[in-house]
C-alpha positions in Angstrom: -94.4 -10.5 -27.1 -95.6 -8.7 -30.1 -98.8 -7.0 -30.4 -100.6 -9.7 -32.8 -99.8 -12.5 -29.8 -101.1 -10.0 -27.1 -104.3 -9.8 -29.5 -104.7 -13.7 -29.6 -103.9 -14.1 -26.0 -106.8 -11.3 -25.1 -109.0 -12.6 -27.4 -108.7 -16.4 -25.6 -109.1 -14.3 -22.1 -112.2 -12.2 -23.4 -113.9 -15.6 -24.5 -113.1 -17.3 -21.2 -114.2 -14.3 -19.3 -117.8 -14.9 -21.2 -118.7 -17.6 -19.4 -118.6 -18.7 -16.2 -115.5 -20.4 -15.5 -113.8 -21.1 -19.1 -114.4 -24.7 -20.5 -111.5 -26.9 -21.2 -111.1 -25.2 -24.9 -110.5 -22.1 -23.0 -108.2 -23.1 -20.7 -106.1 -25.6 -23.2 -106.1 -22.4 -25.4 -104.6 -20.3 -22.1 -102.5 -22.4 -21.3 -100.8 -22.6 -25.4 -100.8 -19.2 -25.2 -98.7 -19.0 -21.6 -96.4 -21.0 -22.6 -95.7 -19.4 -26.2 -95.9 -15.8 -24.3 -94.1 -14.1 -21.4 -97.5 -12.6 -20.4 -98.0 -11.8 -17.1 -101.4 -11.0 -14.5 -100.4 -7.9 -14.2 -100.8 -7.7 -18.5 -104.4 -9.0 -18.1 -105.2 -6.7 -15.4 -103.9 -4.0 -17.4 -105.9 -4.5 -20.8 -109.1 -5.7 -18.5 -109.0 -1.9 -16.5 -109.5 -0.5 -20.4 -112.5 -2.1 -20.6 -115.3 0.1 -21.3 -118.4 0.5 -18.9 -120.3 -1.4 -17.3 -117.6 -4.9 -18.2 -115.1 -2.6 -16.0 -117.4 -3.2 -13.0 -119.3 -6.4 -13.8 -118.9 -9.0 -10.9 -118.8 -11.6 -13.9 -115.7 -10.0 -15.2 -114.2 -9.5 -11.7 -114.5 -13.2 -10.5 -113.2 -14.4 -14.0 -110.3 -12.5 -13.8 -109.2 -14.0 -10.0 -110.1 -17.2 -11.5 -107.7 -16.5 -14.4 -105.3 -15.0 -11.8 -105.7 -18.7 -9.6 -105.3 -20.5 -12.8 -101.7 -18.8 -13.9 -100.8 -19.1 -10.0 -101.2 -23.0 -10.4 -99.1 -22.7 -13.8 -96.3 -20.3 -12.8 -97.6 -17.4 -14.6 -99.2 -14.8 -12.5 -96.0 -12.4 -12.0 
């Protein structure tokens, strides 16, 4: 994946993570994204622990991310 799709795909995750639990738009934009990309969780994870205070620790955040991390389970994508 190059950097410009990891971009888009965090962008899509940041906007999902707004809200909360994504909308259909979010998750039909997720789930183009997943299947263009080989990212993984474990990338999510990654990029979300860079996020500055106090979104690092937000319980909104948190529960987004296990619900993105459910959601790419379901698909086959949570590696």
């Amino acid at each position: 994946m190059n950097r410009n799709q990891l971009l888009t795909y965090l962008e899509a995750v940041d906007r999902a993570l707004q809200r909360t639990r994504y909308d259909e738009i979010d998750q039909s934009d997720i789930r183009y994204l997943l299947a263009q990309t080989r990212i993984t969780f474990r990338d999510v994870e990654l990029a979300a622990a860079t996020l500055p205070s106090p979104f690092d620790t937000d319980p909104l955040v948190i529960e987004n991310l296990r619900n993105l991390k459910t959601d790419m389970e379901l698909g086959g994508h949570a590696s």
